[in-house]
C-alpha positions as CSV (number, residue, x, y, z in Angstrom):
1,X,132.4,88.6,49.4
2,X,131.0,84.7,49.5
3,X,130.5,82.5,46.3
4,X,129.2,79.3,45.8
5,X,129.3,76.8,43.3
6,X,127.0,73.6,42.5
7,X,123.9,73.3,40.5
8,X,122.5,76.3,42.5
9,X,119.5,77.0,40.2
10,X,118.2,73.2,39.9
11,X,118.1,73.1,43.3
12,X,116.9,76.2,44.8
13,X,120.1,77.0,46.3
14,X,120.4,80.4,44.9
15,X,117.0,81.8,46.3
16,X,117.5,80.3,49.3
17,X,121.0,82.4,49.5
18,X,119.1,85.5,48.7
19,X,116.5,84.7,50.6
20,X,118.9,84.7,53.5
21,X,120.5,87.8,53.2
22,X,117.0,89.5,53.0
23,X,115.6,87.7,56.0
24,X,118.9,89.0,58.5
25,X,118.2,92.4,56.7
26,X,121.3,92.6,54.7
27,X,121.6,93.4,51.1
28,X,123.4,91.7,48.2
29,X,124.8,92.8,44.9
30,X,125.9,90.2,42.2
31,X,129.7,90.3,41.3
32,X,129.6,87.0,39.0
33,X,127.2,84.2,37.8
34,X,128.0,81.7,35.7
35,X,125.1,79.4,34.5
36,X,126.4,75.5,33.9
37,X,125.7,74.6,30.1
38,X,125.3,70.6,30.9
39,X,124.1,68.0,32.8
40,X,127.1,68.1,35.0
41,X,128.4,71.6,34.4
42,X,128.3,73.1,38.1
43,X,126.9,76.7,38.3
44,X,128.8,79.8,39.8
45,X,127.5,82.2,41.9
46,X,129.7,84.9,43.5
47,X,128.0,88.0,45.8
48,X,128.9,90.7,47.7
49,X,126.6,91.1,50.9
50,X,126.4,93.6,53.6
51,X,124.2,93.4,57.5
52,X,123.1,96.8,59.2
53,X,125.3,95.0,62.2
54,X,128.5,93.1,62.6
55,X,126.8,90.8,65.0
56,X,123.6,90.3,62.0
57,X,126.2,89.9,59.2
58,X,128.0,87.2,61.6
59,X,124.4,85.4,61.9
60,X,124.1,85.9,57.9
61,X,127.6,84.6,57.0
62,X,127.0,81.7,59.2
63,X,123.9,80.8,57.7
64,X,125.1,81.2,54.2
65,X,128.2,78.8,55.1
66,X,125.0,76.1,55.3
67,X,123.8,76.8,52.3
68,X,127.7,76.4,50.7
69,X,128.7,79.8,50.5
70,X,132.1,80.4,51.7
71,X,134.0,83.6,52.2
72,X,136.6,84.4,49.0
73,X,139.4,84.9,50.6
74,X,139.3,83.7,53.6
75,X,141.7,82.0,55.5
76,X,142.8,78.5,57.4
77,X,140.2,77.0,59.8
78,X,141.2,77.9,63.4
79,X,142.2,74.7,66.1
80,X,142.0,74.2,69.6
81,X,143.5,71.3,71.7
82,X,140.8,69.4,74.4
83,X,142.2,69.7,77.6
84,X,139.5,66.6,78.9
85,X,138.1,63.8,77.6
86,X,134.2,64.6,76.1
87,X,135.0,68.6,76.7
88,X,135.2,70.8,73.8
89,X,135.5,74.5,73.6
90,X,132.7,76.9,73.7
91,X,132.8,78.2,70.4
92,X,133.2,74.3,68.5
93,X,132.2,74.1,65.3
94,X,129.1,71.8,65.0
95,X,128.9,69.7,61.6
96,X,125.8,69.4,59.3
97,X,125.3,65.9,57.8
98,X,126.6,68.1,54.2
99,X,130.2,66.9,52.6
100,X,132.4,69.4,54.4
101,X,135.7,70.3,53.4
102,X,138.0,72.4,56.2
103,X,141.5,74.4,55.3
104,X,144.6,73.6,57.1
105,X,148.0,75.3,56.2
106,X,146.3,76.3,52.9
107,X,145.2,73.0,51.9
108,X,141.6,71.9,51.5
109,X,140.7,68.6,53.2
110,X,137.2,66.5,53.3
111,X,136.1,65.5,56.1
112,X,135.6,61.5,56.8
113,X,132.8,60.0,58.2
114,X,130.3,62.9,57.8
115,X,127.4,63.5,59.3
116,X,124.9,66.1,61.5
117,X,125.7,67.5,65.1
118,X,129.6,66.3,65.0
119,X,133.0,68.3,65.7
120,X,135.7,68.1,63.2
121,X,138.8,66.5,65.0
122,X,142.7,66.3,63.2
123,X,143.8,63.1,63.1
124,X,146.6,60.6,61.9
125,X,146.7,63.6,58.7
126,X,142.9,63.8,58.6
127,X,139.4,65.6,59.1
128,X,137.3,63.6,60.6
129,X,133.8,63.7,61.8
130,X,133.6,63.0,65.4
131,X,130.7,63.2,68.3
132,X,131.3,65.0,71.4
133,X,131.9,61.5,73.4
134,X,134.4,60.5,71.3
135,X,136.8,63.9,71.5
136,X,139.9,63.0,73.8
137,X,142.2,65.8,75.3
138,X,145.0,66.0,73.4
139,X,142.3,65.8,70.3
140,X,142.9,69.0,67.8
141,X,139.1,70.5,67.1
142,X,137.7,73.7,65.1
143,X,136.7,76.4,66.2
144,X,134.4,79.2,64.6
145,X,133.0,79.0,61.2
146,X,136.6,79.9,59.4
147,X,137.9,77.9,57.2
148,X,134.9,75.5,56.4
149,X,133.3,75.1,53.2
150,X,130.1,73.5,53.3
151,X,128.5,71.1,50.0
152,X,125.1,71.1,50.2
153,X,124.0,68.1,48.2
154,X,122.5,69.0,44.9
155,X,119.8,68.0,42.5
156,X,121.4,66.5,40.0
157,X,119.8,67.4,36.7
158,X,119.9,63.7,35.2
159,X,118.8,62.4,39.0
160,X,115.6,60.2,39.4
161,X,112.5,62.6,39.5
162,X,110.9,62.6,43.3
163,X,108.0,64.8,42.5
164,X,106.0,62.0,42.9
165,X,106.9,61.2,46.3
166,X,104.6,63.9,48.2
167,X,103.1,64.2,51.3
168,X,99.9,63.9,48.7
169,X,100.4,60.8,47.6
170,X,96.8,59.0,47.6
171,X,96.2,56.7,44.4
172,X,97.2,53.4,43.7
173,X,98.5,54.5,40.7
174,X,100.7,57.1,42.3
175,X,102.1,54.6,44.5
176,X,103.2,52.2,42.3
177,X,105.3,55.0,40.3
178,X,106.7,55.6,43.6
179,X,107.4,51.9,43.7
180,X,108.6,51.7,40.0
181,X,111.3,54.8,41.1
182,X,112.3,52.9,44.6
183,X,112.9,50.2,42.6
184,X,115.1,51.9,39.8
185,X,117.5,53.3,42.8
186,X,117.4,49.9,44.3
187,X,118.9,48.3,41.3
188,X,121.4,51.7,41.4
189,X,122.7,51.5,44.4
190,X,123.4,48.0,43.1
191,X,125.1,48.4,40.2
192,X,127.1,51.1,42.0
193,X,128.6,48.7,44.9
194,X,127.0,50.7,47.2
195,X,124.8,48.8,50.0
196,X,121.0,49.0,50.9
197,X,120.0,49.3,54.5
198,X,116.4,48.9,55.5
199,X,115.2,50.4,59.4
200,X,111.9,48.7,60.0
201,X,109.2,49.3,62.7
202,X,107.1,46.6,63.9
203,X,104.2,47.8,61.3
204,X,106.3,45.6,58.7
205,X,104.7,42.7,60.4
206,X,101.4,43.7,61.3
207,X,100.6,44.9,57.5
208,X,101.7,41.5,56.2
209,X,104.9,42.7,55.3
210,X,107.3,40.1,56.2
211,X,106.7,37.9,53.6
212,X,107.7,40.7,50.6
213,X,110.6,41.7,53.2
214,X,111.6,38.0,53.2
215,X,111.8,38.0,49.8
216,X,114.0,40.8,49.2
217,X,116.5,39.5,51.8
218,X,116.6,36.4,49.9
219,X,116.8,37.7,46.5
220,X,120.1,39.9,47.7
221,X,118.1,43.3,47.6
222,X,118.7,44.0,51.5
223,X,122.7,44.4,53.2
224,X,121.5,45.6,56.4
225,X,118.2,46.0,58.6
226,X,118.2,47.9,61.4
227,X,115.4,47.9,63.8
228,X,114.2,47.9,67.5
229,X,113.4,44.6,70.0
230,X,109.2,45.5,68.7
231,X,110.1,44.2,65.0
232,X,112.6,40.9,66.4
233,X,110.0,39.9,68.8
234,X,106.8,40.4,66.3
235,X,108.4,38.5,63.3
236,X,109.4,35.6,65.7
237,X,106.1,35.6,67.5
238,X,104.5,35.4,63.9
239,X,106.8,33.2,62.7
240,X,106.1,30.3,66.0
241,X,102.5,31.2,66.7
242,X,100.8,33.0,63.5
243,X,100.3,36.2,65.6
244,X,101.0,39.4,66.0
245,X,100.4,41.3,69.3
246,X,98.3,37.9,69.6
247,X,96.0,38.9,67.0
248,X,95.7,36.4,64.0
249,X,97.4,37.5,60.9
250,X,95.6,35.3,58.8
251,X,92.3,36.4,59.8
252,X,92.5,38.8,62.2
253,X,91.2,37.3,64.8
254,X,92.3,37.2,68.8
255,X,93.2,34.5,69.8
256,X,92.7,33.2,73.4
257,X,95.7,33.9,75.7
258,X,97.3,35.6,73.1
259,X,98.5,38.4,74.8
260,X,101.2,36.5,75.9
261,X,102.5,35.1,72.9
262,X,105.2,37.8,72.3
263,X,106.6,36.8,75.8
264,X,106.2,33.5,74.8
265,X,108.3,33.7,71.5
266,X,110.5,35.7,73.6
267,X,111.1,33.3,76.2
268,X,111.6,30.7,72.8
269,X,114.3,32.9,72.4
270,X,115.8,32.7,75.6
271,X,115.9,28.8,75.7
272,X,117.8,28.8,72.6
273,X,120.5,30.8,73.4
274,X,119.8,33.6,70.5
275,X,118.1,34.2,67.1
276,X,121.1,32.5,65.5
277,X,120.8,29.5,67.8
278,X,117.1,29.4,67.0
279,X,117.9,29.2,63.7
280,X,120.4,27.0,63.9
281,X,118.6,24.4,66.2
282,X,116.0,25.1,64.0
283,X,113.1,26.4,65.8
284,X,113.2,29.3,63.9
285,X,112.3,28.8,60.3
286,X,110.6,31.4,59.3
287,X,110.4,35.0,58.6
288,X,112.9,38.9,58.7
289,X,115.1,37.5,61.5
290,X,115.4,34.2,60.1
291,X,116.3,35.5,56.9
292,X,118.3,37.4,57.8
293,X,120.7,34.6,59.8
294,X,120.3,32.3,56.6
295,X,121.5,35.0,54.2
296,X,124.0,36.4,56.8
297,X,123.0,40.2,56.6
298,X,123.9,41.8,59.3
299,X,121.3,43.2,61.6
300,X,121.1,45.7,64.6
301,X,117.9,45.3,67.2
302,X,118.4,48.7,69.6
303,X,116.9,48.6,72.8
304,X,114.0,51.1,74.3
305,X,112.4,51.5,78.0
306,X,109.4,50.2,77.1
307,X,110.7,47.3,75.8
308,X,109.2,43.2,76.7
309,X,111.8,40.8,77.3
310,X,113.8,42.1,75.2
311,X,115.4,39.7,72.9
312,X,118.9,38.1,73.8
313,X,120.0,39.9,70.9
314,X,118.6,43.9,71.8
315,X,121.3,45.8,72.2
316,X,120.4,47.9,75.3
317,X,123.5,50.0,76.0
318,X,122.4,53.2,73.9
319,X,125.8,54.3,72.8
320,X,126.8,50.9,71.6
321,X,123.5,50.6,69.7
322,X,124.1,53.8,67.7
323,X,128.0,52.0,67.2
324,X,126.3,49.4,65.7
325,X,124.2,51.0,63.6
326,X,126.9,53.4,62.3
327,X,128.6,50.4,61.3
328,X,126.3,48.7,59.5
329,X,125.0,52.2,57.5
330,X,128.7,52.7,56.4
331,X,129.2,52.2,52.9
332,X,125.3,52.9,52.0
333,X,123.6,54.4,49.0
334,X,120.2,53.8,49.8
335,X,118.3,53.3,53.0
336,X,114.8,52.4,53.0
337,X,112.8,53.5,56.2
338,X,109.5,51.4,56.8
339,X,107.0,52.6,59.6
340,X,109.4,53.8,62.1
341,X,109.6,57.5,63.1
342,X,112.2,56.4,66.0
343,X,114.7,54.2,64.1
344,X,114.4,56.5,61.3
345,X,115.5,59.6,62.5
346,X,118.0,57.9,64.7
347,X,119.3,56.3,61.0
348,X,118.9,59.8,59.2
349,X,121.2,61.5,62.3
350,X,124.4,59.5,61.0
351,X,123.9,59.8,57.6
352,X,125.7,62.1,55.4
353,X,123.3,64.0,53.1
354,X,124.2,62.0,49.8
355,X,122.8,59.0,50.9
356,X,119.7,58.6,49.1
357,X,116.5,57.4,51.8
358,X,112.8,57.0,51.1
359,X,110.5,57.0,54.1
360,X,107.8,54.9,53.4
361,X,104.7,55.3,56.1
362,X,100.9,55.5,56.1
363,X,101.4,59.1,58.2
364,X,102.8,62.0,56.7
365,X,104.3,63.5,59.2
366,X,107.2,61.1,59.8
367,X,108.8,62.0,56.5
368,X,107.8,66.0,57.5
369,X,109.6,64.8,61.3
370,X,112.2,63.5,59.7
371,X,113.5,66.3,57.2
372,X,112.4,68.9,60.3
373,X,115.0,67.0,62.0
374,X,117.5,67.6,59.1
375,X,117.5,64.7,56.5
376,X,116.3,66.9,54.0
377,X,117.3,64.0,51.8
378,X,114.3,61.9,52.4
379,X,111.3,61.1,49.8
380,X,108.2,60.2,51.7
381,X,105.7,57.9,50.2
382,X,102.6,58.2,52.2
383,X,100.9,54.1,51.8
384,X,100.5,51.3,53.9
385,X,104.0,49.9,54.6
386,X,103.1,46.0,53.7
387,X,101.7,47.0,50.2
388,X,104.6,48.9,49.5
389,X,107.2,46.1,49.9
390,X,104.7,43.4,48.1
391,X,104.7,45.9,45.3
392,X,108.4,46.6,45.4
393,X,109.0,42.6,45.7
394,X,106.8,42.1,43.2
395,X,108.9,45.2,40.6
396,X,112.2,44.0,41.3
397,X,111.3,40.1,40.8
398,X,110.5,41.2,37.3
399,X,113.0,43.4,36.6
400,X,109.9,46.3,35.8
């Protein structure tokens, strides 16, 4: 017997539960439903399912307990202790990026710092969230699938409507609902204290971007930006020598030598010391980075093999990168992901499911990548990434 609760209808929950007991060839009957009356009334769902086999009704149950269905009497969640650092059991329990809550001597506890591909570690009187590098021997972890209860995040039935963010987005019209909507959880996440954490590819700049993005930084709209060395080292060339990639952004044009103007702005770099320097002996005056000192939002450039230079500031060790990031996506309500399939499932990996995030890219399939990868949470808007942000700009300067 399993039952789940939430607004399981709104959401497609329910069929998806059925759904699953028919696909691992199992059969359900219906003890108890219970249909929320309001906007906030949670739905109940309780079921009785059987499996041909106790190794397919194992697969089911654990597929269920994804979907939020947990067993109805079922017991404490099991523990073992790491014996070495980085070294967990066979049989750990892996964590989806859903608000999970595990039993311990009969008590229910949520787990902190949620997010995807995690074990759930006791400490100091807590769950927490932890990755496999950071386990410890001596750490307490669970093991198996008893004693969880997953939350799969819920439509809400007075949420924002996102049926206009599709992969079929094509008009300018569509887009700037899409716009109008981005805007209306921008000023949200706002009014809610929560912050707003933008991962940016390089694209920002070479669609004209960085002025809109400049804008928002300045107005207070950004908290965070998160990015790789490409997007430091294309805003500073633009912002010293007009170019992108050496290419003209005023016209388009090449210009001669320029292929060596992103070394160049990187080697400006260099000389000063770091992008704060620059700023600070002011040969950088201009553009995301600089911004982004003057305003003092924090900002995280993560390092890559194929990277130039990279900037003083890249942060190449990989571990301490995601660290940083982590850091600067706690406490966020709304990220905004803008032409970077990297960054952005990176982002989406250590984000817990209720953080709202709208992909924003000219191809489709990095939204589709990125909910394949399991941030079912994110709204794609299929445009061109600098029209977007002059549009949103242009929305929240008015207050539309």
């Amino acid at each position: 017997m399993v039952e789940a609760e939430g607004h399981l209808i709104d959401s497609h929950i329910m069929e998806q539960i059925f759904d699953t007991v028919v696909e691992y060839d199992g059969r359900f009957e219906v003890e108890r439903f219970h249909i929320g009356k309001t906007n906030s009334e949670p739905s109940h769902l309780r079921l009785k399912v059987e499996a041909p086999s106790s190794t397919q009704l194992e697969q089911m149950l654990a597929q269920l307990l994804m979907l939020g269905c947990a067993p109805v009497e079922g017991g404490d969640a099991r523990w073992a202790t790491i014996g070495r650092d980085r070294c967990a059991p066979e049989d750990f329990y892996s964590t989806t990026n859903h608000r999970t809550m595990v039993r311990r001597a009969g008590v229910w506890h949520e787990c902190r710092n949620q997010r995807m591909d995690a074990l759930i570690v006791w400490r100091d009187g807590h769950a927490h969230c932890a990755r496999l590098r950071d386990i410890r021997a001596g750490d307490e972890v669970v093991v198996g699938m008893d004693g969880i209860r997953v939350i799969p995040e819920s439509k809400e039935r007075d949420r924002l409507a996102f049926a206009f963010m599709s992969n079929g987005i094509s008009s300018e019209r569509q887009v700037e609902t899409a716009v109008r909507q981005t805007a209306a959880l921008v000023r949200q996440a706002k009014e809610s204290g929560k912050k707003i954490v933008v991962v940016a590819g390089p694209v920002v700049v070479h669609t004209g971007g960085v002025g809109p993005l400049s804008s928002l930084i300045r107005g207070g709209w950004v908290d965070g930006l998160l990015a790789g060395n490409a997007l430091g080292v294309h805003d500073i060339e633009n912002a010293l020598l007009g170019t992108s990639l050496g290419v003209s952004l005023k016209d388009g044009r090449q210009q001669e030598h320029g292929h060596r103007n992103h070394m160049r702005a990187i080697n400006a770099i260099y000389h000063a010391g770091s992008i704060r320097d620059a700023v600070a002996q002011r040969r950088l005056q201009s553009g995301i980075m600089y911004e982004c000192v003057a305003n003092d939002v924090p900002f995280v450039l993560a390092g890559s093999l194929r990277d130039d230079g990279p900037l003083p500031d890249t942060i190449t060790d990989m571990n301490a990168a995601q660290d940083a990031y982590a850091e600067v996506i706690r406490g966020a309500g709304l990220v905004l992901m803008l032409g970077s399939m990297l960054h952005s499932i990176a982002t989406g990996n250590m984000l817990p499911s209720w953080v709202k995030t709208v992909c924003v890219d000219i191809n489709p399939a990095v939204a589709t990548k990125l909910g394949d990868r399991g941030s079912a949470q994110a709204h794609g808007i299929v445009t061109d990434v600098g029209m977007f942000l002059d549009l949103l700009d242009k929305s929240l300067a008015k207050g539309a």
